[in-house]
C-alpha positions, 0 to 999 in steps of 0.5 A: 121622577113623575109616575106614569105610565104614559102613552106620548112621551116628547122629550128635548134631552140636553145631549152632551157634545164634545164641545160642551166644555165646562171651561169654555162654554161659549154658544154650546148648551151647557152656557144654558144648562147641565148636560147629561152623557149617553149612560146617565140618558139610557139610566133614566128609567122612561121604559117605566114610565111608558105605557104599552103600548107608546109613542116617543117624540125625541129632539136630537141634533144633527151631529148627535143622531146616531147616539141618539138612535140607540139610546131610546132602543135600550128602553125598548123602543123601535125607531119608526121615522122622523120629523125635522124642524127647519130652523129660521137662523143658521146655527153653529152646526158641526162640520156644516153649520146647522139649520135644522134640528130631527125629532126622532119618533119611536113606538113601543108595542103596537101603537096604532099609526093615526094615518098620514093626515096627522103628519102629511110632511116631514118637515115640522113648522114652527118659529125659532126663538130662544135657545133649545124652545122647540116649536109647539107645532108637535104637541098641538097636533099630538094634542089634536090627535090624542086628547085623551092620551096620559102625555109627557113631556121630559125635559119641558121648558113650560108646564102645558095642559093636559100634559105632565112635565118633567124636568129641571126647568119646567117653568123657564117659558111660562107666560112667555109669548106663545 
């Protein structure tokens, strides 16, 4: 793994879901990619990447959200919030079919709040485009807020300026459109 430690860690773990089966993948994640269980998530070792004090950024998906909550926690983070994505496509979902997806955001130590004019909302604008491509709304206004900061992004998708990526398929997205 990368060394650090980092003050801003955005990570998009690749949840695995009851559904995520091997011998019918069908539209799930592991059509696209390994999935990983909540103990191999929690076994990860970000409390040694993070600085103290950090701000973590965590995708999650609705049906994963109270998984999701916990496993930050055991690094010794603190839930503050979240920001939510409204998706453009209305998903497969679970129980109701999924139009959104939650960044939880978490703090470990006392990192200073920037003030509500980086985040005025909630919600989290951005185009949705391949499967699991977050929008890159959340690092331009983490970049415009903290340029200085020593920034990680797990599970990355595409190498980005300034930050360090982390993951298996950090090239995927590289010289795709913005």
């Amino acid at each position: 793994m990368t060394t650090g430690p980092y003050d801003i860690i955005v990570m998009d773990p690749p949840w695995h879901f009851s559904s995520n089966s091997a011998a019918k993948p069908g539209r799930n994640a592991r059509r696209h990619y390994p999935t990983m269980r909540d103990d191999e998530l929690r076994a990860l070792g970000v409390a040694d990447l993070a600085a103290r004090p950090c701000l973590l950024f965590m995708w999650t998906t609705a049906p994963m959200l109270r998984r999701a909550i916990g496993i930050p926690e055991a690094w010794g983070f603190r839930y503050v919030t979240e920001l939510v994505w409204p998706k453009q496509r209305i998903g497969t979902g679970y129980w109701a079919r999924g139009q959104h997806e939650p960044c939880l955001i978490y703090k470990r130590g006392r990192f200073p709040w920037p003030g509500f004019a980086v985040f005025p909302s909630s919600l989290l604008q951005g185009e949705q485009r391949e499967h699991s491509r977050k929008p890159d709304t959340l690092q331009a206004m983490i970049d415009g807020v903290w340029p200085e900061a020593r920034k990680l992004e797990m599970f990355a998708r595409r190498a980005r300026p300034g930050w360090a990526a982390w993951g298996n398929e950090t090239g995927k997205f590289d010289g795709a459109a913005q």
